[in-house]
C-alpha positions in Angstrom: 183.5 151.9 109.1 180.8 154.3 108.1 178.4 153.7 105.2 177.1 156.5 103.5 172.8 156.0 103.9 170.7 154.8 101.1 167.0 154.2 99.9 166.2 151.5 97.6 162.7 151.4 95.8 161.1 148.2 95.6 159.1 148.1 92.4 157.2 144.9 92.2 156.5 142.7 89.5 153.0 141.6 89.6 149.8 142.6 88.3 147.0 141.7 90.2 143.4 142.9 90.8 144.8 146.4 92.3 147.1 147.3 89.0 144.3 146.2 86.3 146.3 142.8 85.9 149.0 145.0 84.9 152.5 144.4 86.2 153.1 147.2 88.9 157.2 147.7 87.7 155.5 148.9 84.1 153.6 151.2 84.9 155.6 152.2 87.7 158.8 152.7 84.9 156.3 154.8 82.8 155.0 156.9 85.3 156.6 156.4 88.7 160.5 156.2 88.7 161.2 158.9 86.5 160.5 160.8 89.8 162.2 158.0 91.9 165.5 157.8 90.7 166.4 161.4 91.4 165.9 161.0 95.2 166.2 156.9 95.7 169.9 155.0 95.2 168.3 152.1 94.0 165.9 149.7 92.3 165.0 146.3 93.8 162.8 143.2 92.1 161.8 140.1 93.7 162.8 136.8 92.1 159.8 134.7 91.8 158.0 133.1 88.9 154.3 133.9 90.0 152.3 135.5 92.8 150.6 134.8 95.8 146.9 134.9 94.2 146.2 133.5 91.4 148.6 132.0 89.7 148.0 133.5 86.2 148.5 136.7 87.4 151.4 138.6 85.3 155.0 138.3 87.1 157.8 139.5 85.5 161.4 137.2 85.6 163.3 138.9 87.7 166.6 139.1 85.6 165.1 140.3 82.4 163.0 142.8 84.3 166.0 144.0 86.2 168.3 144.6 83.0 165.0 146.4 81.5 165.0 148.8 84.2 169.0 149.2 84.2 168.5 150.3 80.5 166.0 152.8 81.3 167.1 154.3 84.3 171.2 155.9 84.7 172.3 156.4 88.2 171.2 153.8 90.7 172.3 150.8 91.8 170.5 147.3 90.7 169.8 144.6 92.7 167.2 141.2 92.7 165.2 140.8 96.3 167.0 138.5 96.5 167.6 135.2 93.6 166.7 131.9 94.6 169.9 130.7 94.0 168.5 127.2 92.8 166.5 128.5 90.0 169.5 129.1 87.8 173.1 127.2 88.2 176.1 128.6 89.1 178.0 129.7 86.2 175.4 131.0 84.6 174.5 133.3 87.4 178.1 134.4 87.4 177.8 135.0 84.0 174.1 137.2 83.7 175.8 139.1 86.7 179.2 140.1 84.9 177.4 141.1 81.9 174.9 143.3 83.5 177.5 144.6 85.5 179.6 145.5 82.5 176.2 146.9 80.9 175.3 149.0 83.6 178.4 150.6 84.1 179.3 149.1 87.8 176.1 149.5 89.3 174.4 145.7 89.8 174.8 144.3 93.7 174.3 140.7 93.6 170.9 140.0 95.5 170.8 136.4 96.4 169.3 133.7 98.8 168.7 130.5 99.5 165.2 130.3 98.1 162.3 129.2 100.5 159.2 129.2 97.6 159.3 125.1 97.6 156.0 124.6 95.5 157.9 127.0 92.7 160.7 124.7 92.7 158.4 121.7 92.2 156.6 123.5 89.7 159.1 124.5 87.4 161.1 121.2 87.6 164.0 122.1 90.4 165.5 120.4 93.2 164.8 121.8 96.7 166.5 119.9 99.3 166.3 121.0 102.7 168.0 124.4 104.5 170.8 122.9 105.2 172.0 121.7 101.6 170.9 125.2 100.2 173.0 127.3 102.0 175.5 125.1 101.5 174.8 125.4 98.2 174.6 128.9 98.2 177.9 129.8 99.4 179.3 127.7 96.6 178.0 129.6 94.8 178.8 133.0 96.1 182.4 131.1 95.5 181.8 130.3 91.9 180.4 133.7 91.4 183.5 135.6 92.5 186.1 133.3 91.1 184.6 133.6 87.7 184.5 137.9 88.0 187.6 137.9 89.0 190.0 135.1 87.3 190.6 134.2 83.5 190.2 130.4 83.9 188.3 129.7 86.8 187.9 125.9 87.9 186.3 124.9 91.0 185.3 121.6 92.6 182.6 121.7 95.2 180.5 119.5 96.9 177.7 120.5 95.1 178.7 122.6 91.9 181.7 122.4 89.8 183.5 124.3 86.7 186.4 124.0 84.7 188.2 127.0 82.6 184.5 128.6 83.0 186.1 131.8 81.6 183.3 134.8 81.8 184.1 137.5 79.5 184.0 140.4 79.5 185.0 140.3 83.4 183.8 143.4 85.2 186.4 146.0 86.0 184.7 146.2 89.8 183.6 143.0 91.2 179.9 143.4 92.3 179.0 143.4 95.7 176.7 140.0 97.2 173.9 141.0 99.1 172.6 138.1 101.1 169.2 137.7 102.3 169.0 135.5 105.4 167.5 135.6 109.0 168.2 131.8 110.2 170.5 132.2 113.2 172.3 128.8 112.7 172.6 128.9 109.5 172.2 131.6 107.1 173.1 134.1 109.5 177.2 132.9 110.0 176.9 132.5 105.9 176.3 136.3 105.7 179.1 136.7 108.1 181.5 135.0 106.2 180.7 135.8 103.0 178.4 139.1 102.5 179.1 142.4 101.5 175.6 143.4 102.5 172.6 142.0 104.9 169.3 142.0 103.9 167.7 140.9 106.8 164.0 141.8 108.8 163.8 143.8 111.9 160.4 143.2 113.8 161.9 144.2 117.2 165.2 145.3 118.3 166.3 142.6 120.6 166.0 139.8 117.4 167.7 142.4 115.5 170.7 143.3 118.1 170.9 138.8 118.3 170.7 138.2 114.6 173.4 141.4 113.7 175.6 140.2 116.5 176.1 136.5 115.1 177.0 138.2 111.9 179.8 139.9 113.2 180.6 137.3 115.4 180.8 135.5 111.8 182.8 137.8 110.3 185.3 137.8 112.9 185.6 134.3 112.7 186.4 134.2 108.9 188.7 136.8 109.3 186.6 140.0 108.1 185.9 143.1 109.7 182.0 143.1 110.6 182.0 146.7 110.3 182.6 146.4 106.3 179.2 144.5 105.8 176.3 146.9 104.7 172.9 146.1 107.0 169.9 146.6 105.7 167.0 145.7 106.0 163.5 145.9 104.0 159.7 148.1 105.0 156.6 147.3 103.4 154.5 150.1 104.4 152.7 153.2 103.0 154.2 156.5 101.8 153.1 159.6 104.2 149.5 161.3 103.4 151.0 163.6 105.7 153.1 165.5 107.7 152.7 163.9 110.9 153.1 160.3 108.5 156.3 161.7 107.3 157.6 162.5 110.9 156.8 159.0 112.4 158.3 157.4 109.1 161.4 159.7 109.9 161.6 158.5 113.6 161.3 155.0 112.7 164.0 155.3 110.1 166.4 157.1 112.5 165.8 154.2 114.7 167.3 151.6 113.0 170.1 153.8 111.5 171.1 154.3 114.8 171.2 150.2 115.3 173.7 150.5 112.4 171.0 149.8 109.4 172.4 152.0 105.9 170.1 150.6 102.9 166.6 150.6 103.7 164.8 149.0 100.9 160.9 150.3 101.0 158.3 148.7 99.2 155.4 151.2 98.8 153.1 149.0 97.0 151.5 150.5 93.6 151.5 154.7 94.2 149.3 156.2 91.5 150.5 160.1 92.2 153.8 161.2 92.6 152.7 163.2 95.5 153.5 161.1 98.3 156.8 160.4 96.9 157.8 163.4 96.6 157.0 164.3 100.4 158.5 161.5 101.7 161.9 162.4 99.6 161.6 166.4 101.0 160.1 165.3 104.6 162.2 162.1 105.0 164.8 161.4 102.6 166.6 164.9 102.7 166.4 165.7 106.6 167.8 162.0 107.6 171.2 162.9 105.2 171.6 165.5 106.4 
């Protein structure tokens, strides 16, 4: 199976020093992704509750900021990089995510983990056991999640979660896809296998990457799926081009992991203040790789 090949932006949520204390997603929906979403197929947020500095920095919540942005902008897809699925429960997850599917008109892919930030847990008041439990966790509720998209009177009884009759209406008329981020090869990775419709996973060299993709499939297999319908991608933080020589080497290095059977590539530019860049790298990179 092919899949068609698609950019996501990352816009992040934080203000810090660099942005004036001003969250970069706000000025970036004011001034930025007007220009984006006519050459990008997507918008991506992280899902944290502050930053890495200081923690009175601004950081936007990922779901509200997400449904802001789905209002604003028509024509991409939507999707958090990724939930920690422990900072909301189940149902209600389900629920955010068939409304805002429903609201957006079909366009919200369910990004979701199974957290790793454990002093944000403790901060806010939430359990964090250890890997194990939470992807355990998580794939009940990637279960929940589907059951209550897709059935009138969904009931489940877990180890870990349970509902009863936890009807979700409206329903959405097409099921949104789960994106799962993961790279734990015992673990998370045979969870994407058996339940993702996209990967979200790091590539630092191509040996990892050829391991980690091949216990995915091997995954799939195993559960019955084919590991060709799973979307890879994987996500770049890096500069836009200055250049032409940037562009080409950004072009290379794109074709490189296309060619390892990577579709999404989700690119976090940092805070652009000109549209220049962005445009080059849509005419210099963008457009030659689809065609």
């Amino acid at each position: 199976m092919t899949h068609p090949l698609k950019f996501g932006w990352l816009s992040p949520v934080i203000g810090n020093r660099w942005s004036n204390h001003q969250p970069i997603v706000v000025h970036q929906a004011e001034h930025i992704l007007p220009t984006v979403v006519e050459h990008f197929d997507s918008l991506w947020v992280a899902d944290h509750f502050y930053g890495f500095d200081e923690r009175t920095d601004p950081f936007m919540e990922a779901w509200t900021t997400l449904t802001w942005l789905a209002a604003k902008f028509d024509g991409v897809e939507l999707c958090h990089h990724v939930l920690g699925h422990g900072y909301r429960p189940p149902a209600l997850t389900a629920k955010m995510a068939a409304t805002l599917q429903v609201l957006s008109g079909d366009r919200f892919i369910l990004g979701i983990g199974a957290g790793w930030r454990g002093d944000e847990y403790e901060a806010y008041g939430y359990e964090f056991p250890r890997p194990a439990v939470r992807f355990a966790q998580l794939e009940e509720v990637i279960e929940i999640c589907r059951l209550m998209w897709t059935e009138d009177h969904p009931s489940y009884q877990g180890r870990y979660f349970t509902i009863a009759d936890a009807a979700a209406p409206p329903r959405p008329s097409k099921v949104p896809p789960v994106c799962i981020g993961a790279s734990g090869e015992t673990i998370g990775l045979p969870l994407v296998g058996r339940q993702a419709d996209m990967w979200n996973g790091p590539m630092r060299d191509v040996p990892a990457w050829e391991r980690k993709r091949d216990i995915v499939s091997r995954a799939a297999e195993g559960a019955g799926r084919d590991p060709e319908s799973i979307v890879l991608s994987t996500t770049i933080e890096r500069a836009l081009p200055e250049s032409d020589e940037d562009s080409e080497k950004w072009a290379e290095s794109l074709l490189r992991r296309q060619e390892l059977g990577i579709s999404h590539f989700v690119l976090d530019f940092g805070h652009p203040l000109t549209l220049e860049p962005i445009l080059r790298f849509a005419e210099q990179v963008i457009v030659p790789l689809r065609g």
